[in-house]
mmCIF file of the N, C-alpha and C atoms, coordinates in Angstrom:
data_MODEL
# 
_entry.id   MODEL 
# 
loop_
_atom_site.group_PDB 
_atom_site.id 
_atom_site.type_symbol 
_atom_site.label_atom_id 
_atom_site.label_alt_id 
_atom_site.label_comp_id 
_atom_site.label_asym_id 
_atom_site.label_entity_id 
_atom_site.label_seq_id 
_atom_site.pdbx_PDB_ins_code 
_atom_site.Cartn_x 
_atom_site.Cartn_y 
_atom_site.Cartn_z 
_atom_site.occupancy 
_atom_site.B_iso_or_equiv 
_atom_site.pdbx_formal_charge 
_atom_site.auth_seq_id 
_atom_site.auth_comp_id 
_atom_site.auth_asym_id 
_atom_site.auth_atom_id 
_atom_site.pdbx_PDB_model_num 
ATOM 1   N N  . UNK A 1 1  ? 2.216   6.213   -5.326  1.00 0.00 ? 1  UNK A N  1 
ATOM 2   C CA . UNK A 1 1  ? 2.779   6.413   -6.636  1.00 0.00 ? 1  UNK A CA 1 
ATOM 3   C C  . UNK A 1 1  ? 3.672   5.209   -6.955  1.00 0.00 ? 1  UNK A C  1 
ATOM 4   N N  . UNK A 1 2  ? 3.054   4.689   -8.131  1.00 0.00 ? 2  UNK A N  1 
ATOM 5   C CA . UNK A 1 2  ? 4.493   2.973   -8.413  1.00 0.00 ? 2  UNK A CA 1 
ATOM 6   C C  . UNK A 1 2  ? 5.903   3.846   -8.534  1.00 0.00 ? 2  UNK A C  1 
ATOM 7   N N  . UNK A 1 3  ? 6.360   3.116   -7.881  1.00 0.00 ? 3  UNK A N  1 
ATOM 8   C CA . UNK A 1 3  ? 8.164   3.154   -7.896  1.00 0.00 ? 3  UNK A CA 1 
ATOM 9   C C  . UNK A 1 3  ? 8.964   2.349   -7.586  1.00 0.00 ? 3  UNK A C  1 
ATOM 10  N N  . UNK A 1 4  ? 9.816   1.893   -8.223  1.00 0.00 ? 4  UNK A N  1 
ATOM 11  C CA . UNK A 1 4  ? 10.758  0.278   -7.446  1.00 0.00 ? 4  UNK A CA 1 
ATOM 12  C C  . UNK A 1 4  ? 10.889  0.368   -5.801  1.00 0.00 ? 4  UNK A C  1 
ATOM 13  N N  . UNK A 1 5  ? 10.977  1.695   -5.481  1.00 0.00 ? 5  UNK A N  1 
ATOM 14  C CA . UNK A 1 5  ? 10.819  2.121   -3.814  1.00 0.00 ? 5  UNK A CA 1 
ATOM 15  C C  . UNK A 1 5  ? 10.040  1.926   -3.060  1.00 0.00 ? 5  UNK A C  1 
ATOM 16  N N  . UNK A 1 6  ? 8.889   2.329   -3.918  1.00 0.00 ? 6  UNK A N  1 
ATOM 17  C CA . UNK A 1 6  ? 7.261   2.623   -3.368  1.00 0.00 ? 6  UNK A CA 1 
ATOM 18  C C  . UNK A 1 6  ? 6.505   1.263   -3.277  1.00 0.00 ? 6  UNK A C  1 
ATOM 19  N N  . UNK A 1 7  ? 7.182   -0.021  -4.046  1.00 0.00 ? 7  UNK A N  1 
ATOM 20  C CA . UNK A 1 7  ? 6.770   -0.800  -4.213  1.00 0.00 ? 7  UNK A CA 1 
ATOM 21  C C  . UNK A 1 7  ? 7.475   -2.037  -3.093  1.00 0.00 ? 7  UNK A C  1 
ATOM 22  N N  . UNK A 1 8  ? 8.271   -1.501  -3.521  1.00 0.00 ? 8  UNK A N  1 
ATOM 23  C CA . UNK A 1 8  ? 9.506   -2.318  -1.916  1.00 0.00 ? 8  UNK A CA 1 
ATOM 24  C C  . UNK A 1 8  ? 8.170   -1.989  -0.602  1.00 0.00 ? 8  UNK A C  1 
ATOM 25  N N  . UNK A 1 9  ? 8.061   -0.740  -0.249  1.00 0.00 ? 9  UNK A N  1 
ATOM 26  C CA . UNK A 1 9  ? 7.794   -0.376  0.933   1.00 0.00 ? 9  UNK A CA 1 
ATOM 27  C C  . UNK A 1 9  ? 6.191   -0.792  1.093   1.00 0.00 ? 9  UNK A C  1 
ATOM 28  N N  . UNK A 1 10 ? 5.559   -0.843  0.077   1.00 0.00 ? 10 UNK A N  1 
ATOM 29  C CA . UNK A 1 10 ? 4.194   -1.519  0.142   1.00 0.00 ? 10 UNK A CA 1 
ATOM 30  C C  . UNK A 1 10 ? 4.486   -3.088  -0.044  1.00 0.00 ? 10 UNK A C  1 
ATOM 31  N N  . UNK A 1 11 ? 5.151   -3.671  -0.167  1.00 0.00 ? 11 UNK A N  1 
ATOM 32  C CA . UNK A 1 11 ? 5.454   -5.042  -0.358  1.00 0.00 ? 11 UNK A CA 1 
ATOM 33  C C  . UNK A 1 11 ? 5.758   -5.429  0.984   1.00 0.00 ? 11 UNK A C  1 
ATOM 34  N N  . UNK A 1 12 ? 6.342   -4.996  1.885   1.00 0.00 ? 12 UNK A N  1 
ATOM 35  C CA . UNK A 1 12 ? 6.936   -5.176  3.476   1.00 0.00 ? 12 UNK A CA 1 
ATOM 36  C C  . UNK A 1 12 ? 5.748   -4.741  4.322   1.00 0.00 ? 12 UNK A C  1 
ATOM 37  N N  . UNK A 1 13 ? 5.274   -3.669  3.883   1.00 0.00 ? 13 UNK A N  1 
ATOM 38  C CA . UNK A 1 13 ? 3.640   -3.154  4.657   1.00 0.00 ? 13 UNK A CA 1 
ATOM 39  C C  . UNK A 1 13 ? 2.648   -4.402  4.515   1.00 0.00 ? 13 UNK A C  1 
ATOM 40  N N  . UNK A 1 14 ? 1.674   -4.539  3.259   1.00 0.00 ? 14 UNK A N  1 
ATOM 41  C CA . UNK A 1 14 ? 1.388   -5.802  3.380   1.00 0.00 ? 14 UNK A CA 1 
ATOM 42  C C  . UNK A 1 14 ? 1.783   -6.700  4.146   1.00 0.00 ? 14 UNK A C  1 
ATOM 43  N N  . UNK A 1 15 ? 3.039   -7.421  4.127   1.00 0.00 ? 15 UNK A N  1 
ATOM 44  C CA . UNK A 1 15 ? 3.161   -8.465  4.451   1.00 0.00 ? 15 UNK A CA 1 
ATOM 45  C C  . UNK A 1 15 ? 3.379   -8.429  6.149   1.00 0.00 ? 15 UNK A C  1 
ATOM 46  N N  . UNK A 1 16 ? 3.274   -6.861  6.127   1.00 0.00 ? 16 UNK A N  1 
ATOM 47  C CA . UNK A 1 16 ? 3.223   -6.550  8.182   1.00 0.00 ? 16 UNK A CA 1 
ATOM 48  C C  . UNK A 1 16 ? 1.837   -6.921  8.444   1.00 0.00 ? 16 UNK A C  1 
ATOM 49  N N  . UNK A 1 17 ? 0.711   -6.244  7.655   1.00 0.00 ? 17 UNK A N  1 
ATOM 50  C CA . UNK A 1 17 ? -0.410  -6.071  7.509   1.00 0.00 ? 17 UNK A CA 1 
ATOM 51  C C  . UNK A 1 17 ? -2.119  -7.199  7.062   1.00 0.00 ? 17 UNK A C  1 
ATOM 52  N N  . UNK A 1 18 ? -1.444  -8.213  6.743   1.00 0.00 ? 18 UNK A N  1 
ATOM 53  C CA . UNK A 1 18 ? -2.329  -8.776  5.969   1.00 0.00 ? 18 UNK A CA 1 
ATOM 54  C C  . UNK A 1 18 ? -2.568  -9.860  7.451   1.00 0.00 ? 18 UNK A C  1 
ATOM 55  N N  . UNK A 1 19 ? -2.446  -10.343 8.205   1.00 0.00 ? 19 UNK A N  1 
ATOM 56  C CA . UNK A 1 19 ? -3.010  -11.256 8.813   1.00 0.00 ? 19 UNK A CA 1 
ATOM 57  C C  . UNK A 1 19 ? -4.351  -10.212 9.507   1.00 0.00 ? 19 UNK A C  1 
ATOM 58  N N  . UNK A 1 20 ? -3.921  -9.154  10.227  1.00 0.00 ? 20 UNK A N  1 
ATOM 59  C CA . UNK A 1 20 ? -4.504  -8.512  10.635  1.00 0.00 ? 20 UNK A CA 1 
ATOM 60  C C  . UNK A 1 20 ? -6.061  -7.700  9.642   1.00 0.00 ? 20 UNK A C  1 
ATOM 61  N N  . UNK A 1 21 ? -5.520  -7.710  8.518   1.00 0.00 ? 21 UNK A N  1 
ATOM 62  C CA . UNK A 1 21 ? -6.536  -7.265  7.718   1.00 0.00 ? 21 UNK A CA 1 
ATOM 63  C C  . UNK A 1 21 ? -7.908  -8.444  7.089   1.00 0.00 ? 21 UNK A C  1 
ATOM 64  N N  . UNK A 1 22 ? -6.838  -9.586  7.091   1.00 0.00 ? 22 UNK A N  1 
ATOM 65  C CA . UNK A 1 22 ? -7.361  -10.893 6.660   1.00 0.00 ? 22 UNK A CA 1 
ATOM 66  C C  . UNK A 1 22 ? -8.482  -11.351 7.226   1.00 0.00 ? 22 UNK A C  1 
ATOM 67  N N  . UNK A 1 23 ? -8.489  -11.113 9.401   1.00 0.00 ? 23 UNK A N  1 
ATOM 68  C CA . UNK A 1 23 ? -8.952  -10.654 9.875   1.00 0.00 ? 23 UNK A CA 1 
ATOM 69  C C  . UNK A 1 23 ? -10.019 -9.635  10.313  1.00 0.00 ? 23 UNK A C  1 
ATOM 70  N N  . UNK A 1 24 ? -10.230 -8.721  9.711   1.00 0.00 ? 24 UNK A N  1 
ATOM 71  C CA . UNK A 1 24 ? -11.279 -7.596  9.413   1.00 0.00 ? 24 UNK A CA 1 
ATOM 72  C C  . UNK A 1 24 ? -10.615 -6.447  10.316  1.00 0.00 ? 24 UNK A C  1 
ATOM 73  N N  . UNK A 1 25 ? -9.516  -6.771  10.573  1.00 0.00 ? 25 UNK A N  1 
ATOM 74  C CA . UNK A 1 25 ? -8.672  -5.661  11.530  1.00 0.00 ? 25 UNK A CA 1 
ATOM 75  C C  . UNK A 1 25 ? -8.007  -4.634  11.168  1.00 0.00 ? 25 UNK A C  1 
ATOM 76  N N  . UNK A 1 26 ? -8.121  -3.688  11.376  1.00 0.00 ? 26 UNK A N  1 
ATOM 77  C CA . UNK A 1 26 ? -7.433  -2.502  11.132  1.00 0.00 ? 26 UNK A CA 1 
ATOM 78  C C  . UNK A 1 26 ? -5.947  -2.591  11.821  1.00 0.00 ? 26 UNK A C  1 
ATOM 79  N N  . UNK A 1 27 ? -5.059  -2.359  11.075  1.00 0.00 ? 27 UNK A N  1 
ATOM 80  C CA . UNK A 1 27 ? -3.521  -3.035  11.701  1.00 0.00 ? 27 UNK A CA 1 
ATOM 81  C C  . UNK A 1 27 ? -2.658  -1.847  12.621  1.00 0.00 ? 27 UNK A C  1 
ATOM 82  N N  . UNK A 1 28 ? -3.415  -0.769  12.711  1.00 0.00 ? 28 UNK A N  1 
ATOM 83  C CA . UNK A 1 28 ? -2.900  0.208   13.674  1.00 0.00 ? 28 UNK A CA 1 
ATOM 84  C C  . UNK A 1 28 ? -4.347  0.572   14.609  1.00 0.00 ? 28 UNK A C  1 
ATOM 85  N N  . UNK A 1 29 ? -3.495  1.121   15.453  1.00 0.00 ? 29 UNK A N  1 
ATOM 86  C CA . UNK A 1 29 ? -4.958  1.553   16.717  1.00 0.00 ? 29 UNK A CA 1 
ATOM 87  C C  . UNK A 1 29 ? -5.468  2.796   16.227  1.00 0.00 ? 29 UNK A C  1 
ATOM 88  N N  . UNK A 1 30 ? -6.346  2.642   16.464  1.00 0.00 ? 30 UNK A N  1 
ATOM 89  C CA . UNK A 1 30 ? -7.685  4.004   16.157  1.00 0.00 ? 30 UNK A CA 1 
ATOM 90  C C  . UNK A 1 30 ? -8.627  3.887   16.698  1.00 0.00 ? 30 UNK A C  1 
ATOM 91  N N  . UNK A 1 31 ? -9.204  5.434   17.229  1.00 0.00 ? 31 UNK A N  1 
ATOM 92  C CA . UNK A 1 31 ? -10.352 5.647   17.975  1.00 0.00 ? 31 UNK A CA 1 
ATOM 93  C C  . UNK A 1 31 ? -11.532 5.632   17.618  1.00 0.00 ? 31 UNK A C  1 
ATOM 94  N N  . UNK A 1 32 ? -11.304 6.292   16.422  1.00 0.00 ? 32 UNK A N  1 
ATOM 95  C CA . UNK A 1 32 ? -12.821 6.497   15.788  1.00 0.00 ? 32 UNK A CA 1 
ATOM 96  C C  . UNK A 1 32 ? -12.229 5.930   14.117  1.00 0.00 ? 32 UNK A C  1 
ATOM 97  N N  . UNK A 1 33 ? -13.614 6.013   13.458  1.00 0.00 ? 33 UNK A N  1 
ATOM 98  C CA . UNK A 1 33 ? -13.702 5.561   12.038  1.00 0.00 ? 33 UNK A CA 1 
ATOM 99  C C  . UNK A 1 33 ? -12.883 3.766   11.460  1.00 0.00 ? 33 UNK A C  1 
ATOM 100 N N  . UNK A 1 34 ? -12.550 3.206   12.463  1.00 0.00 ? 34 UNK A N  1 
ATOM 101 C CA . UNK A 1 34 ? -11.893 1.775   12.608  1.00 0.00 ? 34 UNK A CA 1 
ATOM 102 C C  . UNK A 1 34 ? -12.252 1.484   11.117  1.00 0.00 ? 34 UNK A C  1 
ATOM 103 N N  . UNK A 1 35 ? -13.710 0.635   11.485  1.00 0.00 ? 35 UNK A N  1 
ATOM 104 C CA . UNK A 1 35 ? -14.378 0.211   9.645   1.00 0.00 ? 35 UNK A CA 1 
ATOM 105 C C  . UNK A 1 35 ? -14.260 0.934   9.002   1.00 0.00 ? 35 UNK A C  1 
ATOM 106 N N  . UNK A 1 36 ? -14.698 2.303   8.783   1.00 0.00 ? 36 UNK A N  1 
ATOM 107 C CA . UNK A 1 36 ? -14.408 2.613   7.320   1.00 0.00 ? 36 UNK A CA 1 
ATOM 108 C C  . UNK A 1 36 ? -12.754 2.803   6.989   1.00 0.00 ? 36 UNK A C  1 
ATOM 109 N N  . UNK A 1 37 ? -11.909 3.265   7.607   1.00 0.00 ? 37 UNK A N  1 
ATOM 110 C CA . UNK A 1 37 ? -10.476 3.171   7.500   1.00 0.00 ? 37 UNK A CA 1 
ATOM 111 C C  . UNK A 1 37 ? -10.229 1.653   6.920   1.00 0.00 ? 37 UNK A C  1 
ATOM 112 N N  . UNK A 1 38 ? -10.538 0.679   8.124   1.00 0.00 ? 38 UNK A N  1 
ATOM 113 C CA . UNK A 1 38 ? -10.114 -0.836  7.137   1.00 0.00 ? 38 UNK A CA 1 
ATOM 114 C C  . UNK A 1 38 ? -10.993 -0.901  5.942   1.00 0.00 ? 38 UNK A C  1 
ATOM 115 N N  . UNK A 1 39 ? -11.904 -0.695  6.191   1.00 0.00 ? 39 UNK A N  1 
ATOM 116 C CA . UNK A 1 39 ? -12.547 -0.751  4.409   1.00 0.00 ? 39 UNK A CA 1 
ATOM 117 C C  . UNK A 1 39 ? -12.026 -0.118  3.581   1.00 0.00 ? 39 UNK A C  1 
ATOM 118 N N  . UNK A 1 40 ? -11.489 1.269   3.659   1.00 0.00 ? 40 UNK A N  1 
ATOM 119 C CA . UNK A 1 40 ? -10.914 1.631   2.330   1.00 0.00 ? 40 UNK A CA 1 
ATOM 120 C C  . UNK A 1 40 ? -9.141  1.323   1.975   1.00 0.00 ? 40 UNK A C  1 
ATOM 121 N N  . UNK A 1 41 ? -8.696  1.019   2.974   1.00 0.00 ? 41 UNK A N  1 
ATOM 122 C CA . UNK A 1 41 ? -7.513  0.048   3.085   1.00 0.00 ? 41 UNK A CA 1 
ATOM 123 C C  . UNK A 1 41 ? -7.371  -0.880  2.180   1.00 0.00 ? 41 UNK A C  1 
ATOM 124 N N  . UNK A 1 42 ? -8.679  -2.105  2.490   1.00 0.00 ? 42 UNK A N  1 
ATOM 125 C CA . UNK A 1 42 ? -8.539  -2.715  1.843   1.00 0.00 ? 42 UNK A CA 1 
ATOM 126 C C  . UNK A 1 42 ? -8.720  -2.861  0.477   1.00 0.00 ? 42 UNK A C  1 
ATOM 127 N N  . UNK A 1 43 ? -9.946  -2.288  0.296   1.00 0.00 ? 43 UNK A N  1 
ATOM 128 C CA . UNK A 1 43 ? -10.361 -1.816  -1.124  1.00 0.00 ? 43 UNK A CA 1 
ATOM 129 C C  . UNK A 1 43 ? -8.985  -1.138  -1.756  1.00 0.00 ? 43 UNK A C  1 
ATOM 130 N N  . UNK A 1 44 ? -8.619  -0.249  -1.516  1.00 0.00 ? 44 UNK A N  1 
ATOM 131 C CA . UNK A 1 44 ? -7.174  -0.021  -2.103  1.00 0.00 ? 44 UNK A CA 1 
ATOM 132 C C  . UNK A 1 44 ? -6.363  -0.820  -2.274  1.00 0.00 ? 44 UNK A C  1 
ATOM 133 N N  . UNK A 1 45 ? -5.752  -1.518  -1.528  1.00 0.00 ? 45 UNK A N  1 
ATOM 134 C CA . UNK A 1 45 ? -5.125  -2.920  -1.390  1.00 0.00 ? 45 UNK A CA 1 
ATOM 135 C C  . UNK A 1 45 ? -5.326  -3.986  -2.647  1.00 0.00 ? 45 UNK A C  1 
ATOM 136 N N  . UNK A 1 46 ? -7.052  -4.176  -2.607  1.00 0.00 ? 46 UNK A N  1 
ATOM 137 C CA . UNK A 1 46 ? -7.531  -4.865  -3.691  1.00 0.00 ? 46 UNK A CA 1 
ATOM 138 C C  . UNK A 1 46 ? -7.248  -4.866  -4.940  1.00 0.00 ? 46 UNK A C  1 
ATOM 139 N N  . UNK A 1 47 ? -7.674  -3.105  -4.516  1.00 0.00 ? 47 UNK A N  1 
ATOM 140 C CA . UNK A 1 47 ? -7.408  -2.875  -6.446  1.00 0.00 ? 47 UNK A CA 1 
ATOM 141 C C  . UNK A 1 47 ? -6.072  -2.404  -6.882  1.00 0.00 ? 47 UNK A C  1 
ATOM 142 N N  . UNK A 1 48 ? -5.053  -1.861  -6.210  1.00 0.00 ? 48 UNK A N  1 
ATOM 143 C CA . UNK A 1 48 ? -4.101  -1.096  -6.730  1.00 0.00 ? 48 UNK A CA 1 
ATOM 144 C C  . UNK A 1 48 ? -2.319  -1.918  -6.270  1.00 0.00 ? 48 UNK A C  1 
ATOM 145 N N  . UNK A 1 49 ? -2.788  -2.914  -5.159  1.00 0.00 ? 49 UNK A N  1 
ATOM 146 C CA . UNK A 1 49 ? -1.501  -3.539  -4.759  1.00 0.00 ? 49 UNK A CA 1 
ATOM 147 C C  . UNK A 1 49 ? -1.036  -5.011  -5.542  1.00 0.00 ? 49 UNK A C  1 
ATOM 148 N N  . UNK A 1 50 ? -1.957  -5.691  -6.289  1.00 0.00 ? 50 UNK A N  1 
ATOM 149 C CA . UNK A 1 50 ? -1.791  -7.107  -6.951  1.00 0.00 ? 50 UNK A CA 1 
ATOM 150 C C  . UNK A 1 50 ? -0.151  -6.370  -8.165  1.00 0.00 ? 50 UNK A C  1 
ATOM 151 N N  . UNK A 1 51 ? -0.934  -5.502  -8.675  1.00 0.00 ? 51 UNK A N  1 
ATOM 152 C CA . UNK A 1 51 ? 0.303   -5.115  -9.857  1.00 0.00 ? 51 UNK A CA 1 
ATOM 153 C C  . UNK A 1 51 ? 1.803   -5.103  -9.372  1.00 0.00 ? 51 UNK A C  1 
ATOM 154 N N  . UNK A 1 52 ? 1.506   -3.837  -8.092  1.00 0.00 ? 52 UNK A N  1 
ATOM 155 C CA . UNK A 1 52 ? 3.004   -3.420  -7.615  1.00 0.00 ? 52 UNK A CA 1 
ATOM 156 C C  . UNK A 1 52 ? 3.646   -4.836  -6.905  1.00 0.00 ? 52 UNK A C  1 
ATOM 157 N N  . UNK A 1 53 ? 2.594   -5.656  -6.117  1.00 0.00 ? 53 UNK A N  1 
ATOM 158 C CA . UNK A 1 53 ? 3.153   -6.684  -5.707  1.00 0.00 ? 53 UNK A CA 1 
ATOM 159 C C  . UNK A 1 53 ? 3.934   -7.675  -6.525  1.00 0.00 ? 53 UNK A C  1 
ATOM 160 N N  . UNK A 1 54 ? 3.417   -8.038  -7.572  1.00 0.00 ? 54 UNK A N  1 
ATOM 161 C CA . UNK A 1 54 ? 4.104   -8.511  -8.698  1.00 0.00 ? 54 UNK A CA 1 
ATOM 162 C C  . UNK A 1 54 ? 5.454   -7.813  -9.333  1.00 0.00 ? 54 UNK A C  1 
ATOM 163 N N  . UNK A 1 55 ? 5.362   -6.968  -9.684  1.00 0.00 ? 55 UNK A N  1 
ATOM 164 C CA . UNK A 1 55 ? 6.261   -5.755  -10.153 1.00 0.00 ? 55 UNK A CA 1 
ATOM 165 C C  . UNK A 1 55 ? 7.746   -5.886  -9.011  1.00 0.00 ? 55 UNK A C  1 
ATOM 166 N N  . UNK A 1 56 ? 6.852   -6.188  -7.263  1.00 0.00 ? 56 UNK A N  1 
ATOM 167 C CA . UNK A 1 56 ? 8.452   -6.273  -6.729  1.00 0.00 ? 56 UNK A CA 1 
ATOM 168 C C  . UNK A 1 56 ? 8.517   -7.341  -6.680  1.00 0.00 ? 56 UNK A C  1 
ATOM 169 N N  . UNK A 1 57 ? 8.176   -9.133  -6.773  1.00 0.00 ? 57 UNK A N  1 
ATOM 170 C CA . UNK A 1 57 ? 8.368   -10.290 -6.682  1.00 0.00 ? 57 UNK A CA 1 
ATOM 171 C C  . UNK A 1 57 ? 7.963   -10.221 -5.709  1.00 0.00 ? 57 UNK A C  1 
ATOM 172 N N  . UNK A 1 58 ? 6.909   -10.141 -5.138  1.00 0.00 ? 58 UNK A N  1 
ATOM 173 C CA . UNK A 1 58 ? 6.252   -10.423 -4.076  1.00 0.00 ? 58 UNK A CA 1 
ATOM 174 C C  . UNK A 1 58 ? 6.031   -11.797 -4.051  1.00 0.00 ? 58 UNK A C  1 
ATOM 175 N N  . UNK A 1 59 ? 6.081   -12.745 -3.143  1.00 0.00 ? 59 UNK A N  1 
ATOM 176 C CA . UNK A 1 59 ? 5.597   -13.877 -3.125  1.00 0.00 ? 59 UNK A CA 1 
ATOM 177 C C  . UNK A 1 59 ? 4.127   -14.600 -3.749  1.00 0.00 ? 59 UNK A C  1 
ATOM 178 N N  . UNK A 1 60 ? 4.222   -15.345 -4.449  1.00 0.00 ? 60 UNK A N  1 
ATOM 179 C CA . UNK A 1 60 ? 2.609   -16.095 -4.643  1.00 0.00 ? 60 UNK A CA 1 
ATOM 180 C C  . UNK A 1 60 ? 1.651   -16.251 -3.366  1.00 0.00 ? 60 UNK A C  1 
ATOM 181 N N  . UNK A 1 61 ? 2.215   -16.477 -2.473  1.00 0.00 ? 61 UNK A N  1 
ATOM 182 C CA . UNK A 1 61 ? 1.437   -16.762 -0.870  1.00 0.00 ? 61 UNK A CA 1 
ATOM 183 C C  . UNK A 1 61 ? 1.061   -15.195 -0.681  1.00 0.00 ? 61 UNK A C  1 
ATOM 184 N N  . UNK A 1 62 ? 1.688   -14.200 -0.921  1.00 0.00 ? 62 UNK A N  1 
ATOM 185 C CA . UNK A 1 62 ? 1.404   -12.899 -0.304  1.00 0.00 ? 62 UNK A CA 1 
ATOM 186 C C  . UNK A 1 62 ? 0.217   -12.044 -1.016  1.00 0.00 ? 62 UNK A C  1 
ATOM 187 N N  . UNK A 1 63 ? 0.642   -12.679 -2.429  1.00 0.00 ? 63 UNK A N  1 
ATOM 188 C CA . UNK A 1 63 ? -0.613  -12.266 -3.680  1.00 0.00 ? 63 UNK A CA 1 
ATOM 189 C C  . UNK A 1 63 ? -1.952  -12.727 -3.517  1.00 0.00 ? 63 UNK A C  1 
ATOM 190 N N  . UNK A 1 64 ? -1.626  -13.858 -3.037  1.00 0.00 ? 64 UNK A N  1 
ATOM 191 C CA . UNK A 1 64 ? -2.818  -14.511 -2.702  1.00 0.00 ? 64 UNK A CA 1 
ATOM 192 C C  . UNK A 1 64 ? -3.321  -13.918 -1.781  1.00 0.00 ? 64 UNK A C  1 
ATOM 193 N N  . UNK A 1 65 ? -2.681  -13.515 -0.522  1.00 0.00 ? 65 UNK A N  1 
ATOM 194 C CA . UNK A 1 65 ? -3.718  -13.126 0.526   1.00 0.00 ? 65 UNK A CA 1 
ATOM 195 C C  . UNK A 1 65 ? -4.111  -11.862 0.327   1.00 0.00 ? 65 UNK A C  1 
ATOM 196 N N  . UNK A 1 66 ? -3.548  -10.851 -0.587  1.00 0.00 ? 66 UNK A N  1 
ATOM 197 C CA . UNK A 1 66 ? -4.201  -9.766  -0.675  1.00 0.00 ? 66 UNK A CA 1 
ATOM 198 C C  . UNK A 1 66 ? -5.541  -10.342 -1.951  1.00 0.00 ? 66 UNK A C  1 
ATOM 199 N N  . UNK A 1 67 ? -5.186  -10.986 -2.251  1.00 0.00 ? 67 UNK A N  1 
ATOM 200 C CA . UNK A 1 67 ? -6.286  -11.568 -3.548  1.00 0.00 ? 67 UNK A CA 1 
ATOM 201 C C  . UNK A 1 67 ? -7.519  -11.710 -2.689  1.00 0.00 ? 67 UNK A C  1 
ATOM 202 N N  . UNK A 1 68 ? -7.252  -12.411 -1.434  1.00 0.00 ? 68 UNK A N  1 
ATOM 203 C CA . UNK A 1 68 ? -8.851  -12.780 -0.431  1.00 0.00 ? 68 UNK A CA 1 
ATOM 204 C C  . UNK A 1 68 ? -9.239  -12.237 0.097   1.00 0.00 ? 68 UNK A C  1 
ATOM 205 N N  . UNK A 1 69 ? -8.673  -10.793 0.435   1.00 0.00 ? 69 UNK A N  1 
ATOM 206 C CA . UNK A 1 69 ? -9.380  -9.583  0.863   1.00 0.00 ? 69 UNK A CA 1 
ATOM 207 C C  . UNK A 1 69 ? -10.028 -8.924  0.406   1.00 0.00 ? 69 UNK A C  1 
ATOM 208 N N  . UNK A 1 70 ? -10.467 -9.511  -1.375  1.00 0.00 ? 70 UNK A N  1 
ATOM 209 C CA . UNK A 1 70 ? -11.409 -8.955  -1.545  1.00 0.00 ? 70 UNK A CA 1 
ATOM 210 C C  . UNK A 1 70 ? -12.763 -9.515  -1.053  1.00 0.00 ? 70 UNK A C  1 
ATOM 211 N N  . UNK A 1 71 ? -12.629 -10.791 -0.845  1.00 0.00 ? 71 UNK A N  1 
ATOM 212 C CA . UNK A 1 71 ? -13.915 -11.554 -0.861  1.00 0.00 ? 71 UNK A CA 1 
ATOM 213 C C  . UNK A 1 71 ? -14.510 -11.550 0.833   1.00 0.00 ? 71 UNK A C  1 
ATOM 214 N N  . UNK A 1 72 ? -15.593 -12.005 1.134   1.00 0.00 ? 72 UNK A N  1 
ATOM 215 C CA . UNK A 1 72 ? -16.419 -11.895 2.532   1.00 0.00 ? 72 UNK A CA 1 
ATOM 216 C C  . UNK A 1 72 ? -15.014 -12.717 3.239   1.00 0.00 ? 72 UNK A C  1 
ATOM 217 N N  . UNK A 1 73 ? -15.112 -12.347 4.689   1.00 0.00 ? 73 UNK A N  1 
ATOM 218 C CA . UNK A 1 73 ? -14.456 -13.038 5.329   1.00 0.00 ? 73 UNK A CA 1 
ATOM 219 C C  . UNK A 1 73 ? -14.866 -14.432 5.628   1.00 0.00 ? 73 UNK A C  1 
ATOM 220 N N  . UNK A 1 74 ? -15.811 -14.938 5.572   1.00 0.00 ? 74 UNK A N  1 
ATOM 221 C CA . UNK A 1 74 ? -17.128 -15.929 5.530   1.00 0.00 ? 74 UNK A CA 1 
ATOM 222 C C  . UNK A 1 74 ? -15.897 -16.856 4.615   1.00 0.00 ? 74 UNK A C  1 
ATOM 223 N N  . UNK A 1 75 ? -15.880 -16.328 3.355   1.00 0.00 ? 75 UNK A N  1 
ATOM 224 C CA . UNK A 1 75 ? -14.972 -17.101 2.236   1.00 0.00 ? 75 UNK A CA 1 
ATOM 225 C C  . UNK A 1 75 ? -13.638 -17.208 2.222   1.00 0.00 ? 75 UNK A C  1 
ATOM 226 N N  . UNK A 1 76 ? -12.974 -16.764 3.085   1.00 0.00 ? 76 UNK A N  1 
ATOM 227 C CA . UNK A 1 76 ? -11.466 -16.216 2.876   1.00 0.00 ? 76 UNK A CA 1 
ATOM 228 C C  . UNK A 1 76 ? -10.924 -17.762 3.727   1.00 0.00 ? 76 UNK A C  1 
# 
């Protein structure tokens, strides 16, 4: 849910998160369902974190790397 809070705390997540995702990695351990968990991670990420990231002054470097998670890792 956007909130100056909600947006803080996804702004610090990302930026825990994104090398590892950048990666094709799922940024916590899991047994089962790994890929589809990072896939819909990211896909969320994609579509719903550029705004809030902006919204808290997220860095240009940080925007960016959620920006290349949409694309093949091939391209990133």
């Amino acid at each position: 849910m956007p909130h100056p809070i909600a947006d803080r705390h996804l702004t610090e997540l990302v930026d825990t998160w994104e090398y590892d995702l950048l990666a094709d990695a799922l940024p916590w351990s899991a047994w089962e369902n790994r890929d589809t968990m990072r896939d819909e991670l990211t896909a969320w990420l994609v579509h719903h974190a550029p705004a809030r990231l902006r919204a808290d002054g997220a860095s240009p470097d940080l925007q960016e790397r959620i920006r290349l998670l949409g694309l093949p890792e091939t391209a990133r």
